[in-house]
N, C-alpha and C positions, 0 to 999 in steps of 0.2 A: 392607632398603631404605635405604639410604644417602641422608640430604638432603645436598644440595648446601652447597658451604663452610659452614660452622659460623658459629654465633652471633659467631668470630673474626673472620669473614670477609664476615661482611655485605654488603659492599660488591660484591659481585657484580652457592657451592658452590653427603655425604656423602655421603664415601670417598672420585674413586677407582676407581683402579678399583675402590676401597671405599669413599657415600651413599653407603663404604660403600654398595648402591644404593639409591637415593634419589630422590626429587624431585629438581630445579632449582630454583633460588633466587633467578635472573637475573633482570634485567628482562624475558627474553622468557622465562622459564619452566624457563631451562636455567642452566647454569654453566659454570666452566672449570677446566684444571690441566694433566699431562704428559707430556712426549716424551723421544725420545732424543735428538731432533735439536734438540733446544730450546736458544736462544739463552741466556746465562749458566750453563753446565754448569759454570764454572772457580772457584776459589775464590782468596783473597786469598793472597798469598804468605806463607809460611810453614805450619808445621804447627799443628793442634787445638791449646792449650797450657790447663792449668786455671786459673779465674781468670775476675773479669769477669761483667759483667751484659747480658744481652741482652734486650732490650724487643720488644713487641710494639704497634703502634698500630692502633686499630682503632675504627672508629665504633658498632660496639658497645654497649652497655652491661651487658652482661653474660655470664657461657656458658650456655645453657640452665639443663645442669645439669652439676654434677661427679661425678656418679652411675656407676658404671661400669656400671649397667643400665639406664642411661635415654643417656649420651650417644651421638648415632648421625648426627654429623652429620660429614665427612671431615676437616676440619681438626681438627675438635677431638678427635676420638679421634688424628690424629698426634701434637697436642700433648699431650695427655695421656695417652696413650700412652707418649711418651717420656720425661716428668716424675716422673708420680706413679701412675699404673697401667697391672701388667704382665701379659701376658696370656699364656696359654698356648702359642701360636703367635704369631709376627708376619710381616713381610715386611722384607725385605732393606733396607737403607738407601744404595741407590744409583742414580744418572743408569741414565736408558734403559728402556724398558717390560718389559720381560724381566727385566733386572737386579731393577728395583724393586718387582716384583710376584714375587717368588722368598721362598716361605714357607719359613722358617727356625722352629727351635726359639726360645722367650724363657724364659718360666717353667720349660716343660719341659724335658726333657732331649733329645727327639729330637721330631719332627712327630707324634707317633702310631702307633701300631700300630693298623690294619685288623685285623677278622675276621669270620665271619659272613655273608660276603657284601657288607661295607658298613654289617652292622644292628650293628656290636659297635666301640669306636673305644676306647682306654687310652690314658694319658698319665699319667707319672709325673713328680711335681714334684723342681726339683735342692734339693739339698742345702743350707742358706745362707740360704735365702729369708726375709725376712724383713720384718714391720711397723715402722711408724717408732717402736713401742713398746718396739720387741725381741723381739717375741713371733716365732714361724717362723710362715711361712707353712702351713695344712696344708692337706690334700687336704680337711677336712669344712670349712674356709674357703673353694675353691672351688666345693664343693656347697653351701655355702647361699649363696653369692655366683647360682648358675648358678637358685636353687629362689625368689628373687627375681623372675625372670620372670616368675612364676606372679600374682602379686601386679598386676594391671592395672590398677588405682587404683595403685600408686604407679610403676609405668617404663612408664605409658601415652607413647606418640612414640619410645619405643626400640625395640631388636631383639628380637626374640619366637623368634629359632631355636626353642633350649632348647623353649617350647612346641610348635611343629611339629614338632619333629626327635623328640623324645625320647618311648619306648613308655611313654604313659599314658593309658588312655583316654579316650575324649569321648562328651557327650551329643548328642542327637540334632539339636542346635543347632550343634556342634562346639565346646563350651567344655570346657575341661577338668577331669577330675572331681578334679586338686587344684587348690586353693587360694592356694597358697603359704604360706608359713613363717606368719605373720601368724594368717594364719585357722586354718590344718592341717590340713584337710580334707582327707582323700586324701595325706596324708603316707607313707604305709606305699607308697602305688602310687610316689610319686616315691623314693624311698628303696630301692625296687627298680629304676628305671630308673638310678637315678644309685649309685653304689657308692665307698666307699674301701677300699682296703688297703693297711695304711701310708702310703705318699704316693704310691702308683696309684691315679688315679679311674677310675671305666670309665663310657664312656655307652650305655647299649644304646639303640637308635635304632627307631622305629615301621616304617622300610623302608629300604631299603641309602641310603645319601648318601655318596658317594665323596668330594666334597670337605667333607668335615663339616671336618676339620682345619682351613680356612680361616674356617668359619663361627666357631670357637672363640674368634676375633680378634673377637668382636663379642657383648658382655652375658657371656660366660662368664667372668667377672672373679670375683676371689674379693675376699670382705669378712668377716670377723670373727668367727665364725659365734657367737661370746657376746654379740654388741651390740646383736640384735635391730634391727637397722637402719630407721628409718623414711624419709619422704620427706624430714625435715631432713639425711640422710646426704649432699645433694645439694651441701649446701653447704659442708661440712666432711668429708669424707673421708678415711680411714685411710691411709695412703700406704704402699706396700712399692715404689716406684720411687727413685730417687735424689736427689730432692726431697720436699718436703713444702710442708705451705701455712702462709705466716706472717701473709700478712693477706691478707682479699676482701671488697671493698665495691665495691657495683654501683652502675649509673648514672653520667653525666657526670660525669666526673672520679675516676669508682671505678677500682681497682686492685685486680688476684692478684699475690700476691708470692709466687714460692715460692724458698726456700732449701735449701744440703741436707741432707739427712736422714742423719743420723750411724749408724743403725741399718745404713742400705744397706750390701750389700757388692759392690765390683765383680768379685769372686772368682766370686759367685754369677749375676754378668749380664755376659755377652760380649757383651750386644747392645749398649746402652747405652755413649756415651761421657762422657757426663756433664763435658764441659769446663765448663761455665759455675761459677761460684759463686751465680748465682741467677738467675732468669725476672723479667720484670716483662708484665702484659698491662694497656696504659694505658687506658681504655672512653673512649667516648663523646666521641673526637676527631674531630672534622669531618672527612668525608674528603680532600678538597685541601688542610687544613692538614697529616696526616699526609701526603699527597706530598710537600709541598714541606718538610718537615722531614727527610722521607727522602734526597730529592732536591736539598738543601744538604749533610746529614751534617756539621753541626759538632755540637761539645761531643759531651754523652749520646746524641743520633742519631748518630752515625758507630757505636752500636750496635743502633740501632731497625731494625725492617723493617715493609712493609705486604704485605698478604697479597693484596689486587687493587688495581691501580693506576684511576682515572679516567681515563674516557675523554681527557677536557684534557690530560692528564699524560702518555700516550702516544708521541705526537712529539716530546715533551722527551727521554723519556727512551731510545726506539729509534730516535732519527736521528742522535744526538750519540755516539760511540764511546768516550765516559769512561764509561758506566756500564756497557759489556761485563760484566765484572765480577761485575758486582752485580745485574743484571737479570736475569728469566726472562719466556720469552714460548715457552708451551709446550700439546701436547694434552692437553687433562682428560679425565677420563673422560665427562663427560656429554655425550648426544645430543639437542639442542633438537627440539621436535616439536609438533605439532598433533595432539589424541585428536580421532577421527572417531564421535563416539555410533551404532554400530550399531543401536540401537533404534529412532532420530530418522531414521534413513540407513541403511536396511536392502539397497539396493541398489549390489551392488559398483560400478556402471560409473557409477553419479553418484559415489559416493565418489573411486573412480577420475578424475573428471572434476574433481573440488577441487585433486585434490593436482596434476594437469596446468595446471590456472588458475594456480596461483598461483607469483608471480614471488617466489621463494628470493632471486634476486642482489640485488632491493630490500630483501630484511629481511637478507640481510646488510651491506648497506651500512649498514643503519640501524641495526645492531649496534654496528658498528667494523670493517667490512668484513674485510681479511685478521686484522686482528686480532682479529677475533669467531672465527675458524674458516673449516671449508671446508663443501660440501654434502653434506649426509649422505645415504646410501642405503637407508639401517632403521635400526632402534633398538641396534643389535648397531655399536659403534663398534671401528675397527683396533685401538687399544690395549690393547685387553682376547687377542690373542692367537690362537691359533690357532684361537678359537672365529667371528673376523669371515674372512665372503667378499664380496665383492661381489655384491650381488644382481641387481646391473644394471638396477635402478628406474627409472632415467631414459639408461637406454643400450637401450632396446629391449624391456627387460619385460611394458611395458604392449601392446605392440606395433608402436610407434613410439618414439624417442626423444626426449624430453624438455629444452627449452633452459630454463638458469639462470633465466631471463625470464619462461617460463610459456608454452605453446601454447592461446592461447583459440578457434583455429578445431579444434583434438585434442578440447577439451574440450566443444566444443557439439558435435561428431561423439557421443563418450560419450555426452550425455543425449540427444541424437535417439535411440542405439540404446536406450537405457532407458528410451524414451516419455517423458520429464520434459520439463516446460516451465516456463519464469517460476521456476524454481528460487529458494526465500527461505531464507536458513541465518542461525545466529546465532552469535556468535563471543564466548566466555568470553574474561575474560582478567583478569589481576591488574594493577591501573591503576596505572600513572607513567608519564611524558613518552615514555620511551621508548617502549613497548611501546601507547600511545595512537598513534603512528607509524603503529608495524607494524599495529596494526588499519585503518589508514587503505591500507597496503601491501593487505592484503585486501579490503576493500571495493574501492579501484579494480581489481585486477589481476583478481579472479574476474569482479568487474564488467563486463567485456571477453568476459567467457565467458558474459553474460546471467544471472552468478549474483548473487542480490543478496545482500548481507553486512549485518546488523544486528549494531555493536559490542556488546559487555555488559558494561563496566569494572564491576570487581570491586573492595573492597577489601583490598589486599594480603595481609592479616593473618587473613583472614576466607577467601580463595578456594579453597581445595583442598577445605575442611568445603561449601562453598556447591557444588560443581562436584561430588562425592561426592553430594551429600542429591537434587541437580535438574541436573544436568549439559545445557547445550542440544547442537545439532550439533557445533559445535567449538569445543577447551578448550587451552588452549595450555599447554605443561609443557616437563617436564625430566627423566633419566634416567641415573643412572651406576650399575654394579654394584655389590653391596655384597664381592663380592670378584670376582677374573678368571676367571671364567665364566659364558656364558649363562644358565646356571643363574639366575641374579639379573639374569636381563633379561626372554629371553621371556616366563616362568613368571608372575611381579610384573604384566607390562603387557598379557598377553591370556588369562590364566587365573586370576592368585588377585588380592592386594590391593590392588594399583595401576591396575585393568581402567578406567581411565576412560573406554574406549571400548565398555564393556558389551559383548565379547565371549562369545560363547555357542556354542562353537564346540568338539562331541564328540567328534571325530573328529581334531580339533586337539590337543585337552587331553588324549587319548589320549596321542600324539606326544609332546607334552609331558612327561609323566608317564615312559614309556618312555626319552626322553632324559634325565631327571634323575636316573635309577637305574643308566645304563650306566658301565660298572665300566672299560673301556678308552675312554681318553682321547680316542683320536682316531678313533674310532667313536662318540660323543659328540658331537666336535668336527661331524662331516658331520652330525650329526641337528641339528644348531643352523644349520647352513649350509641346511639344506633347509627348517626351519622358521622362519626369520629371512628367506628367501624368499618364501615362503608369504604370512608377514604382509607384507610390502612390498607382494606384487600383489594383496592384500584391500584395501587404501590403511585398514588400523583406523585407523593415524593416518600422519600426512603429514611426512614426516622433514625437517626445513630444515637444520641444520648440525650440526657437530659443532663446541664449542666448543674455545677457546683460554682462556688464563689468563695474564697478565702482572702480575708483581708485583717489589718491589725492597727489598733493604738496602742496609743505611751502605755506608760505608767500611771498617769494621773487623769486618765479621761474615760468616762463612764456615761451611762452604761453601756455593756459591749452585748450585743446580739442582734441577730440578725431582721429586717425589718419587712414583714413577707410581701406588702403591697408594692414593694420599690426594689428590693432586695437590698437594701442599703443601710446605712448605720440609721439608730432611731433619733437623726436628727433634732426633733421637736422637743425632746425631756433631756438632752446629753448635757453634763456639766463638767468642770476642772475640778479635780479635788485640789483642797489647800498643800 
């Protein structure tokens, strides 16, 4: 589950079409990033050259974490990603959703060898590899990098594959009978799931997962296996990327500086371009002061970039044709949405009759209209591949079709046929100006349809744990994959940990289950297309848009477009021009 833009990127995100999948992070619950088509695809003239410092500004104060098994939020695994930890697999580092979502070898020498059916996955590390110590990298460095999961006091908000994916048993609660490294308990059972020989690890897997190779891009990072790593690893971390860390201090005015790491060899990493001679991430800059320092580019900003632009900053900077260049205004991975509490709203055709009420083209205006996105049709957004079809949600689905505005005489038709009357719902949501709007969007627009709407402003930082423990009728969110496959849509949002719509559906989760284990791709791909329908004309939750993402560097920083697995700049190849 990928959160949306990283602790980088505040200003709105993980992943991606990697949050990684995740939450949304927006003001309405969603996020943004990219396309092929996306506006600043072109980079400054001339070639990558080494040399040069590139900044990061960002309101910020700090990254979560620097943990390679706790970070899971989309930008920040880009960036650190391409700095200071390298992962077994990656994705491509180029414009367009195909291109940029194309798993390439990193650590490893090839994507993995399959066997078993899916349940047996090898990967053998290249030759080179090494910590910023000198030491090589080994394969029992990525097993206990990978047996850190286990450990849920300390990479609690990270990715837990590793725990789901890998044959170890569970009690009858579903916890796992290891431990992790820490405690040891159940060491011998992980130590048969996870194997090294020589510098081949092998994972045996609890049931086939075809796209494990992808999931490896997330917590399977290797760390040290002598250092016994605690939760302070989070802050200072071993580096085997082409960087290392020379100072981090959080809060308003704190700064990560990283430099490079002399250990690195670029023998050993074809992914990696490593042009810069150092990183800077500035915290805790106001956000329209980093625009408008982006959006001057003199001195040291002609190598700054910001990672979301403000709303104010938008017509500055996509009306005027000087910042072509340097601009992106592109699809992210995440799908803005409304969770419909089946428990609260157990009857399809009132559920059905919300998502008909409600007028979509007002919250996206009140987004940033073309620039927030377009209308989304399920949770399953185009970027992610051959896994999205159109569902025809609002093309005739429900039975009629559906205007951007909202049909409130459709919708009182619905609850007349479901005997409801004086309909009263209650609408979660995580409180700021904006998103206090959109409840207002709701309250008039169902209003029309006889439904009454009672806001529930939430506070921001507190909502997702509050909306989990007591969730009311409708919870407003956000959704990107944590890699380009349904797999990290459906599964997350109507059957296991992201159900905020208290799905309970057998016959469903059957399906489900069935499609996460099919071994050809595009018989896979139709069992997502059918069950990506399915939930649409259940209405579990009520799809508003599919987000955009616009962001901007200097003058001297390259290249600019957008980077479809993260949504984020192409970290790994970006250089200074002179």
């Amino acid at each position: 589950m990928q959160k949306s833009k990283a602790t980088l990127a505040i200003g709105i995100a993980a992943g991606a079409l990697i949050l990684t999948a995740c939450s949304g992070g927006s003001s309405d619950g969603g996020s943004a990033s990219g396309d092929s088509s996306a506006s600043g695809t072109t980079a400054p003239s001339g070639e990558g050259q080494p040399g040069g410092t590139l900044t990061i500004l960002t309101p910020a104060e700090q990254i979560l974490s620097l943990d390679p098994q706790v970070v899971y939020t989309g930008e920040d695994i880009a960036f650190l990603s391409a700095t200071i930890q390298r992962s077994l697999t990656a994705y491509q580092v180029a414009p367009g959703d195909a291109e940029g979502t194309t798993l390439v070898p990193d650590m490893a020498t090839d994507t993995g060898t399959v066997s078993g059916g899916g349940t047996t996955w090898e990967f053998t590390i290249r030759d080179g590899v090494t910590w910023e110590n000198g030491n090589p990298v080994t394969c029992e460095d990525v097993a206990y990098g990978v047996s850190r999961q286990f450990d849920i006091g300390l990479t609690e908000g990270g990715p837990v594959y590793a725990v789901s994916y890998l044959d170890i048993p569970t009690d009858d609660e579903g916890n796992s009978a290891y431990a992790g490294p820490a405690d040891g308990t159940g060491q011998e059972l992980f130590d048969t799931a996870v194997t090294c020989e020589g510098n081949t690890i092998t994972f045996n897997l609890n049931q086939a997962v075809p796209d494990f190779n992808y999931a490896v891009t997330l917590g399977f990072s290797a760390v040290p296996a002598d250092m016994a790593a605690g939760v302070e690893y989070g802050d200072q971390p071993m580096s085997n990327g082409p960087y290392k860390i020379s100072e981090y201090s959080k809060g308003k005015g704190g700064t990560l500086v990283l430099v490079r790491n002399e250990a690195w060899s670029a023998d050993s990493d074809p992914y990696r371009k490593a042009y810069p001679d150092s990183w800077v991430v500035n915290f805790g800059i106001e956000e329209s002061v980093a625009d408008q320092r982006v959006i001057q580019s003199s001195g040291e900003d002609e190598f700054a970039m910001v990672q979301s632009l403000t709303t104010a900053s938008l017509p500055v900077v996509f009306e005027d044709p000087q910042y072509e260049s340097r601009r992106i205004d592109a699809f992210d991975p995440y799908t803005v949405y409304a969770a419909v509490n089946v428990e609260k709203v157990p009857d399809e055709k009132v559920r059905q009759a919300i998502g008909v009420a409600l007028d979509r083209e007002a919250l996206l205006l009140n987004a940033g209209g073309t620039f927030a996105g377009e209308y989304a049709d399920g949770v399953v957004k185009p970027n992610i591949g051959i896994d999205y079809a159109p569902t025809g949600l609002w093309d005739g689905l429900l039975g009629q079709a559906v205007p951007g505005t909202g049909d409130p005489e459709f919708a009182k038709k619905l609850l007349s046929e479901a005997g409801v009357e004086n309909l009263e719902i209650t609408l979660d949501y995580a409180q700021s100006d904006d998103n206090d709007k959109a409840a207002a969007i709701w309250v008039e627009s169902l209003g029309r349809a006889g439904i009454t709407v009672k806001p529930n402003p939430i506070e921001r930082g507190q909502y997702y744990g509050v909306v989990f423990e007591n969730g009311n009728e409708i919870m407003l969110g956000g959704w990107g994959p944590d890699w380009p496959n349904a797999s990290t849509v459906i599964p997350p949002l109507f059957v296991q940990g992201w159900n905020l719509s208290r799905v309970d559906d057998k016959a469903f989760a059957e399906k489900v289950s069935a499609a996460s284990v099919e071994l050809d791709r595009e018989t896979q791909a139709a069992a997502w297309h059918a069950l990506s329908k399915e939930a649409a004309a259940q209405m579990w939750v009520v799809p508003t848009r599919f987000g955009r993402d616009q962001r901007l560097a200097g003058t001297k920083v390259g290249p600019i477009f957008s980077w479809s697995a993260y949504g984020s700049f192409p970290y790994p190849i970006m250089y200074a021009t002179p």
